[in-house]
C-alpha positions in Angstrom: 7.0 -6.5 -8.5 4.1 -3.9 -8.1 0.9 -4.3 -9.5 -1.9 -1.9 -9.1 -5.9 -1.6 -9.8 -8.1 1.9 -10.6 -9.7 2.5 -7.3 -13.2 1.0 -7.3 -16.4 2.9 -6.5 -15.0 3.6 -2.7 -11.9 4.8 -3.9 -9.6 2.2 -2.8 -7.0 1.4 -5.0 -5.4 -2.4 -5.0 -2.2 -3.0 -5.2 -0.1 -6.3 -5.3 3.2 -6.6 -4.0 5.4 -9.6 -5.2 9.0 -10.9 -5.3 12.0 -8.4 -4.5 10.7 -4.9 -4.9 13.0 -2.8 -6.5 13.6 0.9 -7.2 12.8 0.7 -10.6 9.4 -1.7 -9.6 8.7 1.9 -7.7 9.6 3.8 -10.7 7.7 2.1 -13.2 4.2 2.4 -10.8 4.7 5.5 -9.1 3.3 7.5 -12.1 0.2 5.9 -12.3 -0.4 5.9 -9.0 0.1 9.3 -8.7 -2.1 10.2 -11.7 -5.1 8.1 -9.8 -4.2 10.8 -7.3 -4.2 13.7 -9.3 -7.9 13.6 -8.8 -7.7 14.5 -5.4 -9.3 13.6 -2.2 -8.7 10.8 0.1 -8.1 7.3 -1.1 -8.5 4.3 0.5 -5.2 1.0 0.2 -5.6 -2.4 -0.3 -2.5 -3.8 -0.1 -1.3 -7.5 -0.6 2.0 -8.6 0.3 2.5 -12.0 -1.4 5.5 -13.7 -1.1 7.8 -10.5 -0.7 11.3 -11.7 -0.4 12.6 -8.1 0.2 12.9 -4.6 -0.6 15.9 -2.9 -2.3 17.2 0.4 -0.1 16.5 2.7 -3.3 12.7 1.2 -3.8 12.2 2.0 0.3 13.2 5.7 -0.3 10.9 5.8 -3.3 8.2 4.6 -1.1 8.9 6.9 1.7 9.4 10.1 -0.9 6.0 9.3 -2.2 4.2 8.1 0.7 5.1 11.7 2.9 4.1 13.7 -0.2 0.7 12.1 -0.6 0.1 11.7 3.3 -2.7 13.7 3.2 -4.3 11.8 0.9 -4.4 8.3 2.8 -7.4 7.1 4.3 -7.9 3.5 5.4 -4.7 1.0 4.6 -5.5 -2.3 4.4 -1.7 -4.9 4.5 -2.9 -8.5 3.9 0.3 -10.4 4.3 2.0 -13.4 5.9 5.1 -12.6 7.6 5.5 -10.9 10.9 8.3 -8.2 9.6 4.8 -7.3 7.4 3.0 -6.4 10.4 5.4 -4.7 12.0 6.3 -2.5 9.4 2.6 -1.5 9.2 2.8 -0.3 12.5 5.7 2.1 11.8 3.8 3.6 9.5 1.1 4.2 11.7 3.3 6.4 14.0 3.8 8.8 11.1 0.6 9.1 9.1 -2.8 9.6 10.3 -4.4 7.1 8.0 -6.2 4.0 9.7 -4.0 1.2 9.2 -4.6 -2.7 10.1 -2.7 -5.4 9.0 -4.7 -8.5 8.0 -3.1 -12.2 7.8 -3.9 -13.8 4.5 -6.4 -15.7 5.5 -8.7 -12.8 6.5 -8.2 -11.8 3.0 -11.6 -11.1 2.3 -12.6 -9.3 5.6 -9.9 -6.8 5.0 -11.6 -6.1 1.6 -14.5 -5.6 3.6 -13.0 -3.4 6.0 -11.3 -1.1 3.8 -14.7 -1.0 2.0 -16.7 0.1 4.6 
């Protein structure tokens, strides 16, 4: 499950990621999402990972279509989560987008709101 917040006064948008993510989880979001982009300009990610059992193949190449066409766009990324494979991911990312990335464990949830603020 995906769940996502308007981006606040700094532009960072907040999204939630729960459960077994699914293409159709991506499918259902994605629109929004990119309508918050439509606005153009950078934007700024807050993301938390909570309790993420997986992700289904089809909902990673929906993330992946998305994510390179909006690259641009990405400023600070902020993962809060609580499993290594979280972290590691994270840093995957970083090879390919220029956004500043830093993964967060949960209980530094509120300093990663700060940083991603700031």
């Amino acid at each position: 499950m995906i769940n996502l917040k308007k981006p606040n006064e700094n532009r960072v948008v907040k999204i939630k990621v729960s459960g077994k993510v699914s293409r159709d989880d991506y499918r259902q979001r994605l629109p929004e999402l990119e309508e918050i982009l439509n606005d153009g300009g950078t934007f700024r990610f807050f993301i938390e990972m909570e309790e993420v059992t997986g992700f289904e193949a089809g909902a990673l190449w929906e993330d992946l279509k998305f994510d390179l066409k909006h690259k641009d766009q990405n400023g600070k990324v902020a993962l809060v989560g609580d499993r290594k494979w979280e972290e590691r991911v994270l840093k995957l990312a970083d090879l390919f987008f220029k956004a500043e990335m830093k993964y967060f464990p949960r209980n530094c949830v509120d300093e990663a709101w700060e940083w991603v603020n700031s």
